[in-house]
C-alpha positions as CSV (number, residue, x, y, z in Angstrom):
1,X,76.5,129.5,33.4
2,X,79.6,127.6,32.4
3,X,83.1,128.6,33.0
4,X,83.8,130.9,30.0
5,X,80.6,133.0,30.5
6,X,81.3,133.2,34.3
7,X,85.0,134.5,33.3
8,X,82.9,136.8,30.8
9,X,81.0,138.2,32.8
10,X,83.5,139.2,35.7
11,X,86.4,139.9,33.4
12,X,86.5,143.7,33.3
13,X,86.0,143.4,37.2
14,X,89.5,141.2,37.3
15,X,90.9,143.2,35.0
16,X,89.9,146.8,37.1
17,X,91.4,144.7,40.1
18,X,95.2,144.1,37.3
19,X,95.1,147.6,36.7
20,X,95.4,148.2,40.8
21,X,98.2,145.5,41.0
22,X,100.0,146.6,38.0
23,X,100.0,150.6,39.4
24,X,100.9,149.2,42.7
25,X,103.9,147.9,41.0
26,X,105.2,150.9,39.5
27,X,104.5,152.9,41.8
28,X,106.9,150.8,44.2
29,X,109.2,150.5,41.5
30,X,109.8,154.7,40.4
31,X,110.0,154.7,44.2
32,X,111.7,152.1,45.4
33,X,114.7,152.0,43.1
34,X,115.8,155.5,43.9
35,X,115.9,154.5,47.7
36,X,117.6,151.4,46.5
37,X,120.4,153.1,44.9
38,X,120.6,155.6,48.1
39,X,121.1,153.4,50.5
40,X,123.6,151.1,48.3
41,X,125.5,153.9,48.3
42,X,125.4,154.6,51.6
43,X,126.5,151.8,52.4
44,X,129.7,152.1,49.9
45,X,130.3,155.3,51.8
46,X,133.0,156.1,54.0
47,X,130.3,157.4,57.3
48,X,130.3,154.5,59.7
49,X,127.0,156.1,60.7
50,X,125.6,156.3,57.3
51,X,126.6,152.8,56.9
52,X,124.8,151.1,59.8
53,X,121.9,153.1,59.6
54,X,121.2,151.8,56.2
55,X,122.6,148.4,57.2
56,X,119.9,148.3,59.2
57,X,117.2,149.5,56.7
58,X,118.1,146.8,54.4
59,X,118.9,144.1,57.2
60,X,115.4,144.8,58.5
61,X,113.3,145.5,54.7
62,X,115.2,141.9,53.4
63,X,114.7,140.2,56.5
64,X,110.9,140.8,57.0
65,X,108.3,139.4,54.8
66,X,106.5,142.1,52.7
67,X,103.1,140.7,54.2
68,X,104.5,141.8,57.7
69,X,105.8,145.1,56.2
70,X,102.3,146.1,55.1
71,X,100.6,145.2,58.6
72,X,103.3,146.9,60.6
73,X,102.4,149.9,57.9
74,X,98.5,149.8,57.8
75,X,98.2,149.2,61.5
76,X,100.8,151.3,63.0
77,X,100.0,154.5,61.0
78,X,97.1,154.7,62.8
79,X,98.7,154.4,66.3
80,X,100.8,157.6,65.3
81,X,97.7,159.7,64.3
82,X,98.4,158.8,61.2
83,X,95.3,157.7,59.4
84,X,96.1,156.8,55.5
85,X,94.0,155.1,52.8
86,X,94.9,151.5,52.1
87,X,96.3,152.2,48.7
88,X,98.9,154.7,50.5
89,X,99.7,152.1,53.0
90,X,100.2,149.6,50.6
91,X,102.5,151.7,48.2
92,X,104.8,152.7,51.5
93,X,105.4,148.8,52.5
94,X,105.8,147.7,49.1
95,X,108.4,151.2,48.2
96,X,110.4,149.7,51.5
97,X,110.7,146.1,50.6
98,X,111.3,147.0,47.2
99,X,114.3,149.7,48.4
100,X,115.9,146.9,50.6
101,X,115.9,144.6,47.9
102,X,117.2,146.4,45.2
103,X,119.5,148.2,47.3
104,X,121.5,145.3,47.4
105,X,121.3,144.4,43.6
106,X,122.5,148.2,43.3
107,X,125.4,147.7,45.5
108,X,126.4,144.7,43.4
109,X,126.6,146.5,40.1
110,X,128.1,149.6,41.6
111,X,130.7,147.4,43.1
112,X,131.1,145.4,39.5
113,X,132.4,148.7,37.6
114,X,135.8,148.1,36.1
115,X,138.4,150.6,39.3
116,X,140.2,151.5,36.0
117,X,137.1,153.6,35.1
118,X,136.7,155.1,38.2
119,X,140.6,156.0,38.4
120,X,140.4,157.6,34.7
121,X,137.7,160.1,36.1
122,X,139.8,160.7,38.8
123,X,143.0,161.0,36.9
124,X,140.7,163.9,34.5
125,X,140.2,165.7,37.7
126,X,136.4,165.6,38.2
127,X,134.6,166.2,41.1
128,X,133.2,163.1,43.4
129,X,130.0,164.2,42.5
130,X,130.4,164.1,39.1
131,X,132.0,160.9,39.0
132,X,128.9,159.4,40.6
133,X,126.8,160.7,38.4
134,X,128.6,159.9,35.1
135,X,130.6,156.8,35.9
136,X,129.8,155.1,39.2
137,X,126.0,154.9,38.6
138,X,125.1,154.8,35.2
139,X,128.1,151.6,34.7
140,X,126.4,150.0,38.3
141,X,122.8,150.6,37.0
142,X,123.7,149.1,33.7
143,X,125.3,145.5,35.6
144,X,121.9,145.6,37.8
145,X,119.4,145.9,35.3
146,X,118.8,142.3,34.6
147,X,118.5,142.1,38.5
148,X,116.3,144.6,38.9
149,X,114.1,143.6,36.0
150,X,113.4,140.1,37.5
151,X,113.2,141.8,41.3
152,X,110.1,144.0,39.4
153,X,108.3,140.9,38.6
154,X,108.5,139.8,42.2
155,X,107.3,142.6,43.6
156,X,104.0,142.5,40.9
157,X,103.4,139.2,42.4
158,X,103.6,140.8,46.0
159,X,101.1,142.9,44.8
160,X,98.7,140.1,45.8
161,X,99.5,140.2,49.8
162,X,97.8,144.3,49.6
163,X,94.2,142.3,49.8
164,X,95.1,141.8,53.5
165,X,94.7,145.2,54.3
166,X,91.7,145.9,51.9
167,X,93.1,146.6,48.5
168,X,91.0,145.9,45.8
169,X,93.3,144.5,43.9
170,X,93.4,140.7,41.8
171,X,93.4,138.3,44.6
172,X,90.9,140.6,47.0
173,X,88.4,141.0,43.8
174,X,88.8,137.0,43.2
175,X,88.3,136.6,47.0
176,X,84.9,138.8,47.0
177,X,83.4,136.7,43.8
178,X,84.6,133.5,45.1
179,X,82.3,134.3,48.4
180,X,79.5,135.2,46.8
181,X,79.2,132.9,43.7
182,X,81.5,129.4,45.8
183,X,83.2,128.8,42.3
184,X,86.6,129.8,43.9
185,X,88.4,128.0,41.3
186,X,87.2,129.4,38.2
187,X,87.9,132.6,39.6
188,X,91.0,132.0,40.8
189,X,92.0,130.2,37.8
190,X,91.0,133.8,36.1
191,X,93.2,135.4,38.1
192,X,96.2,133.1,37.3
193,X,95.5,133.4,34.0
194,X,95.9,137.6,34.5
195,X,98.9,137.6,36.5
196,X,100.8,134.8,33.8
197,X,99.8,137.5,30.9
198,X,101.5,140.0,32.8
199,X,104.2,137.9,34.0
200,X,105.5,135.9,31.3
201,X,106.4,138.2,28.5
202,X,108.0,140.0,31.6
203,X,109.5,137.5,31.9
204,X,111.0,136.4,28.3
205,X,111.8,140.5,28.5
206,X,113.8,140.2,30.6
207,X,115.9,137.0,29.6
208,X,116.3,138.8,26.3
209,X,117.9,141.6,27.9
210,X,120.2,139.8,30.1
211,X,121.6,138.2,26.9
212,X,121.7,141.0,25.2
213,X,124.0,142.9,27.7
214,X,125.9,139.4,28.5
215,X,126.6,139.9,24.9
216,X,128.2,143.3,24.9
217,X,130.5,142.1,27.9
């Protein structure tokens, strides 16, 4: 069998294994960017509580490699009683390092937003509350989206660490056939091959939109 009818023939197993990765990712991402923008804005907060304790959320989430975040997750669940699939454990370590991460690229476009904006809601009498919702955040989130776009790539190619807890997801399927069949690099090849269709219009994506918002500045 050469290599295109090996790829053939495992190809809708690799591509069961992207669809795993790629709801990994957004799943991290609807929840991940929400915690983001909560603790960047804690940490623009007044509380001196607030602050550390998110501080220390993000200190801990940027400074810990997301391969150590999902063992500390799939193997210390279980020492609380806790006993969740792999898929669960996986979309809790990744929604963590993704919140630290973005947390900060939140804080830098909420801190970007022109002060004369922010006094002219003041100045019109609306609530705190209102001006986060319809200055502060939607100006911040609109500064960080390049950021967070690029950030979403990185975490889809985190999605590859999940096979060391079991996940079946690219690199643990390409692991599995590569055992059984010893033509690793085919397979792997496949799987590059995957991950760059995924990846590089991503990519382009999200070029075009910097521009484009580098263009209305």
């Amino acid at each position: 069998m050469n290599t295109v009818e090996f790829w053939a023939s495992r190809f809708l197993e690799m591509l069961g294994g992207l669809g795993v990765s790629l709801q990994l990712t957004v799943g991290a991402l609807v929840m991940g960017i929400p915690l983001g923008l909560l603790l960047a804005l804690g940490l623009l907060g007044k509380s001196k509580i607030v602050y550390y304790l998110c501080l220390a959320l993000v200190e801990v989430g940027r400074g810990a490699p997301a391969l150590v975040v999902l063992y500390v997750v799939y193997y210390g669940l279980p020492i609380l009683s806790l006993r969740p699939e792999a898929m669960v454990c996986a979309y809790i370590g990744l929604t963590y390092t993704t919140a630290a991460y973005t947390s900060e690229y939140i804080r830098g476009g909420l801190k970007a937003v022109s002060p004369g904006s922010i006094e002219a809601a003041h100045a019109l009498a609306m609530p705190q509350l209102d001006v986060l919702r319809f200055v502060l955040i939607p100006q911040g989130l609109r500064v960080a989206i390049p950021s967070l776009m690029g950030f979403a790539i990185q975490i889809f190619q985190a999605t590859s660490l999940t096979y060391s807890i079991t996940v079946r997801e690219v690199t643990a399927i390409s692991y599995s056939i590569g055992s059984n069949t010893f033509r690793y690099l085919e397979i792997f090849a496949l799987a590059g091959i995957l991950y760059a269709v995924i990846t590089i219009p991503a990519t382009w994506l999200t070029n075009k939109v910097e521009a484009r918002l580098a263009l209305r500045h």
